[in-house]
MISE-236614 format. One line per 4 residues: for each residue x, y, z of N, C-alpha, C. Coordinates in nm, 2 decimals, decimal comma. Example, Ala and Ser with C-alpha at 12.3 -4.5 7.8 and 13.67 -1.06 7.14 Angstrom:
<sites>
1,32/-0,57/0,78/1,23/-0,45/0,78/1,32/-0,33/0,78 | 1,28/-0,22/0,71/1,37/-0,11/0,71/1,29/0,00/0,79
</sites>
This chain:
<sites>
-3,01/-0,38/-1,51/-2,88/-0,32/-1,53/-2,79/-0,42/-1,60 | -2,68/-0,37/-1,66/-2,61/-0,45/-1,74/-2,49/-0,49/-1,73 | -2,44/-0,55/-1,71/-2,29/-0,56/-1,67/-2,20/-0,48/-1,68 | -2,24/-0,41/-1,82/-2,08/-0,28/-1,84/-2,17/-0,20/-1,71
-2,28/-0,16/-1,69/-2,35/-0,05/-1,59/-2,26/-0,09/-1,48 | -2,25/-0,22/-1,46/-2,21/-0,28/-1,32/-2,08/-0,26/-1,30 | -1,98/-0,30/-1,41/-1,83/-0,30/-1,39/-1,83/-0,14/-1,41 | -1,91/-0,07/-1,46/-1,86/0,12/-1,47/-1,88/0,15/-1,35
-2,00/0,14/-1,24/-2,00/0,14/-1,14/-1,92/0,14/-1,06 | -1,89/-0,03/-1,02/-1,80/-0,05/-0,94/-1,64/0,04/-1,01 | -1,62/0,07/-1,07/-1,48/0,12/-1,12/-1,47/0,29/-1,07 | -1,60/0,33/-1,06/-1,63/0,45/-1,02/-1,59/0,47/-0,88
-1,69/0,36/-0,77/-1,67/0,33/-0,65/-1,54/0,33/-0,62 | -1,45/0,23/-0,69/-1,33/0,19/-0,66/-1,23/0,33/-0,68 | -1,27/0,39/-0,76/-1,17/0,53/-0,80/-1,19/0,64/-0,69 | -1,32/0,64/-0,66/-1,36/0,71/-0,59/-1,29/0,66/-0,42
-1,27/0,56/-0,39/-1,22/0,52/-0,26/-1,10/0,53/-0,26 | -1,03/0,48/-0,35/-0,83/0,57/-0,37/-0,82/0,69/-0,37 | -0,93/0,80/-0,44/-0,88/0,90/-0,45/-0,92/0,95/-0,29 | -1,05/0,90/-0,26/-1,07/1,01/-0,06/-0,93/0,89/0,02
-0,90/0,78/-0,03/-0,77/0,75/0,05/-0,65/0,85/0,11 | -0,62/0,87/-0,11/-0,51/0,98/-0,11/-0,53/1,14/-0,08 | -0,65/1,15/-0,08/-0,67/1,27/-0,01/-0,66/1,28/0,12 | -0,71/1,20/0,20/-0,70/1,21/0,39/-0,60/1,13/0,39
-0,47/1,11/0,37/-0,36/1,07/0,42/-0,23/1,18/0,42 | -0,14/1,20/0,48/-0,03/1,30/0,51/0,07/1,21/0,38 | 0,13/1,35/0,34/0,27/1,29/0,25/0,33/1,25/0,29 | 0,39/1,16/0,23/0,49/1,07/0,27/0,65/1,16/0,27
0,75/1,09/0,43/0,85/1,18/0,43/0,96/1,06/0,37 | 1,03/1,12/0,28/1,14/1,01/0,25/1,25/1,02/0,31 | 1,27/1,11/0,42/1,39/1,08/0,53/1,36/0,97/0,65 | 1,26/0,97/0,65/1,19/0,90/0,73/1,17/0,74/0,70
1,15/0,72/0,57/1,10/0,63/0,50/1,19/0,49/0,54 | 1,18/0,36/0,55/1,26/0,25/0,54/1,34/0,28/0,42 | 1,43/0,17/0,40/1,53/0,18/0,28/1,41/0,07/0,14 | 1,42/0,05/0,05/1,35/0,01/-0,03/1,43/-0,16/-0,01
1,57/-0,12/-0,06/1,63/-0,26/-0,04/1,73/-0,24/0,08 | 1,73/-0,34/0,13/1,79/-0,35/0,28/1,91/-0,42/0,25 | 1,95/-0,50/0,12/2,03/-0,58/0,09/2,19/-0,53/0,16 | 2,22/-0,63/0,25/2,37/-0,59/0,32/2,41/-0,47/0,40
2,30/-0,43/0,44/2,29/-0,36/0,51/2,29/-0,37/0,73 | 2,27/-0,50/0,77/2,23/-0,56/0,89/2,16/-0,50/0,94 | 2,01/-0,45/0,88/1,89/-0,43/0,92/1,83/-0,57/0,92 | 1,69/-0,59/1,01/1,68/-0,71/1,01/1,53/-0,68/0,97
1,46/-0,77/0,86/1,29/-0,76/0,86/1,26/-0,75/0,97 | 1,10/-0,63/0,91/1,01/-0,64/1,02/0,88/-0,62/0,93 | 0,76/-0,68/1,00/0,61/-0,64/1,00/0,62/-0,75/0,88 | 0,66/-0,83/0,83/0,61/-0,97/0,75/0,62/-1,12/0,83
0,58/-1,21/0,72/0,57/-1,34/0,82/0,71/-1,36/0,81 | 0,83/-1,35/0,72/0,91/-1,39/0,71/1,03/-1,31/0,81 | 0,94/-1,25/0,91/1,05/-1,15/1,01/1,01/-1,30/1,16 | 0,91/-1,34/1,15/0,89/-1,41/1,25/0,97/-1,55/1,25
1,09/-1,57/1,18/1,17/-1,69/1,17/1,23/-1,69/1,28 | 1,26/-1,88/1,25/1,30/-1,85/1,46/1,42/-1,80/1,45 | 1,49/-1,81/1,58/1,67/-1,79/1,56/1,74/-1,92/1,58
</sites>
């Protein structure tokens, strides 16, 4: 096999795994959704490491 065989492959694989992702997952609700920018808002991070700062 030959490299382009290899990298067309894998690109196949790889396309092929996003698209059954976007298929078995529910649409997203945008009422629902966090805000994109939180800026000045007094929401406080969550779910990164930078939410875990001390007080």
């Amino acid at each position: 096999m030959t490299r382009r065989t290899i990298v067309a492959l894998l690109a196949v694989v790889a396309a092929t795994g996003l698209w059954l992702d976007a298929a078995g997952s529910k649409p997203l609700n945008p009422f629902k959704a966090p805000p994109l920018f939180a800026l000045g808002s007094g929401q406080s991070a969550g779910g990164a490491h930078c939410a875990a700062a001390p007080r």
